[in-house]
N, C-alpha and C positions, 0 to 999 in steps of 0.2 A: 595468301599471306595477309590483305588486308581484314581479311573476316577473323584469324587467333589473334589480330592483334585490337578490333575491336573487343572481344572476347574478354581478354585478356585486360583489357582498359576498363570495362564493366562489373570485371570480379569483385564479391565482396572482399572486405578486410576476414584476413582467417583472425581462430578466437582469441589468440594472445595480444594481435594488434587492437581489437575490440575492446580486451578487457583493459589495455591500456588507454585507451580514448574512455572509456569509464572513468578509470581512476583519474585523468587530467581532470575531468567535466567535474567528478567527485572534490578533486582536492580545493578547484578553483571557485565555490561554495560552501564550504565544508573545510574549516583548516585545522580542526583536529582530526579529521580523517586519516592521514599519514601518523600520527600518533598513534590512533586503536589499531590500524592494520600492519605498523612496528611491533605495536605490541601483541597482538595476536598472534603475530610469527615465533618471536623472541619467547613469550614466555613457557609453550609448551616444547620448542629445544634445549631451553635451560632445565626443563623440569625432565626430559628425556635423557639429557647430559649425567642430571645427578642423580634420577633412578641407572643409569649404566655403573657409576660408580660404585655404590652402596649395597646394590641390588646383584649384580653379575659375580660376582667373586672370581675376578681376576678372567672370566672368560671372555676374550675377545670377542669372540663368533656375538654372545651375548650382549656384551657393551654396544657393538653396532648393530642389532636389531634396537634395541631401547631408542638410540640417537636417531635412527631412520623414522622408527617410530614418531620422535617429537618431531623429527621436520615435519613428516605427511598430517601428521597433527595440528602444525602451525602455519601451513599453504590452505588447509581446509577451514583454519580458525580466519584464516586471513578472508579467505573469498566470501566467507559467509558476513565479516566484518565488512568487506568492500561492498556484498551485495546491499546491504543493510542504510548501508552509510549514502548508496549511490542514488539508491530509492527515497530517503531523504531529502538528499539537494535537490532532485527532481520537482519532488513536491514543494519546496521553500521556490523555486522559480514563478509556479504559479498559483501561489498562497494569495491568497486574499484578491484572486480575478473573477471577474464572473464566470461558472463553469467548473471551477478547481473539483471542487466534490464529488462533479459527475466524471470528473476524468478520473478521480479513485474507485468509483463505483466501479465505471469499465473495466478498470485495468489492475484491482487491488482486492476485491472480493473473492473467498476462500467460496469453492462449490458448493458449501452448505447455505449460502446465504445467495440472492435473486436481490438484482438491482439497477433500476436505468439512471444509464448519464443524462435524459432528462429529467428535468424537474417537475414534479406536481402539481407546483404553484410556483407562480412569480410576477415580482413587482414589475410591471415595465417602467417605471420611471428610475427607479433606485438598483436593479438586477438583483435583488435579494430574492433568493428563492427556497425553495424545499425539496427535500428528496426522498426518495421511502426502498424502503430494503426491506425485504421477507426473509427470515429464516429460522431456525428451529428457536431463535430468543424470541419472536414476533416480530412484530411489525415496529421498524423504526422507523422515526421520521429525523431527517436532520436539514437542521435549515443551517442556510450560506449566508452571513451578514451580522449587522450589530442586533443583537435580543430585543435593544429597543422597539425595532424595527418590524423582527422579523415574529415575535412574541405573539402581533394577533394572526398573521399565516401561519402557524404554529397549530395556534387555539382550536381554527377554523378545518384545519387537515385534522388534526386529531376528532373533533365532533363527526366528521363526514368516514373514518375509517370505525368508528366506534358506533355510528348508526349501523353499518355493514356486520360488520364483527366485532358483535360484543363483547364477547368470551376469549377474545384471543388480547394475551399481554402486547401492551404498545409501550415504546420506550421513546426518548424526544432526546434527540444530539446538538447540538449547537457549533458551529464553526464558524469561528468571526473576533473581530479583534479584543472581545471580552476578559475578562482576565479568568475568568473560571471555563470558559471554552477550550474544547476539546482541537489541539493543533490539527492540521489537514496530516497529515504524515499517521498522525496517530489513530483515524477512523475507522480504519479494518481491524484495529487490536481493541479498539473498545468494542464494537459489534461481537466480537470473537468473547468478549467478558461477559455478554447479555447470559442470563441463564435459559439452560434449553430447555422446554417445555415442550415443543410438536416434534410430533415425526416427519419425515422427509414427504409422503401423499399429502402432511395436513400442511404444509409447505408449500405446495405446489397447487393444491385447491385454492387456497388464500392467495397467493400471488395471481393467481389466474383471476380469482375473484378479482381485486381489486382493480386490475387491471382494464376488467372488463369496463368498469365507474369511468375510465378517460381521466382526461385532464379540466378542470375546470375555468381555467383561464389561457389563453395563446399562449403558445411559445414564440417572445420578440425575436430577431433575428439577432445573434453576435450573443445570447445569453451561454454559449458553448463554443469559443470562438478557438478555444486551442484543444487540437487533440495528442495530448501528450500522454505517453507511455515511456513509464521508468523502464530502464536496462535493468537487467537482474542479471549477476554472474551465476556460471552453471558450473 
């Protein structure tokens, strides 16, 4: 008896209780959240509603496939809206900490792209650092901090991948309180916009290459101090 009931004390939350501690975590961050995933429900049952109407000619059977239609329509428009909205707030919690970047590399890069939650380079006094991603756009590098700052670690990573591979496109991301910097949220969609130019072996040479060169400077202690992964609804 006492062992189902440790058991039992232990279990996880099943998925609707999940996706509800999402959506609290979501809304309580995020306050037009409850708006877009309204509206994601609502507008493809209303547009199910009035294809049933206009569309069925009077046949029942018909009208309620159309209306079924919108709901399953507007539960899938919803989840993808929650999941969207939940991986946001996630990343607005630890925007602008030392490490944020490397916790998207981890936990936010699409298979065709290779990339570590550590960094390349870093400041130890300031924790501004750099990070680099391979994939079929090249080789990015994106630094964590003000451009002021981060501009000659920048300079200096780009010369040292370009002694290596010279032939290979390098692209430079910025993430930091700039006004023309790219938000932490938004990293894996701009990487996704690079244009592809290598294939998946000339990918995989080049990361290894690089990889091989090391780190040029310590990694301080606390420069990765949260390991955070957003919830994704399924």
């Amino acid at each position: 008896m006492a062992r189902s009931k440790d058991t039992s004390a232990t279990k996880e939350p099943g998925r609707l209780k999940q996706m509800w501690q999402v959506f609290q975590m979501t809304r309580r961050y995020d306050n037009r959240a409850l708006l877009y995933i309204v509206g994601g429900i609502a507008l493809p049952i209303i547009a199910g509603i009035l294809l049933a109407v206009f569309l069925s000619d009077g046949n029942v059977f018909t009208m309620v496939l159309w209306i079924v239609a919108g709901v399953l329509a507007g539960v899938l428009l919803a989840l993808i809206i929650l999941g969207r909205r939940a991986e946001r707030a996630a990343y607005s919690q630890i925007e602008g900490q030392p490490g944020a970047v490397g916790a998207v590399l981890r936990s936010s890069l699409r298979k065709s792209w290779r990339g570590s939650e550590m960094p390349v380079a870093v400041n130890g006094k300031t924790h501004d650092a750099v990070y680099r991603a391979v994939g079929r756009g090249g080789v990015v590098l994106i630094s964590e901090g003000p451009k002021s700052r981060t501009n000659k670690m920048i300079d200096e990573e780009r010369r040292r991948v370009t002694r290596v591979l010279p032939n290979v496109p390098l692209t430079t991301i910025s993430v930091g309180p700039d006004a023309d910097s790219v938000p932490l949220h938004k990293v894996p969609r701009a990487l996704t916009r690079i244009k592809q130019t290598l294939t998946k072996a000339e990918v995989i040479a080049i990361s290894n290459r690089l990889d091989s060169l090391g780190n040029q400077m310590p990694i301080p202690k606390g420069v990765d101090p949260l390991k955070v992964r957003p919830q994704r609804s399924r």
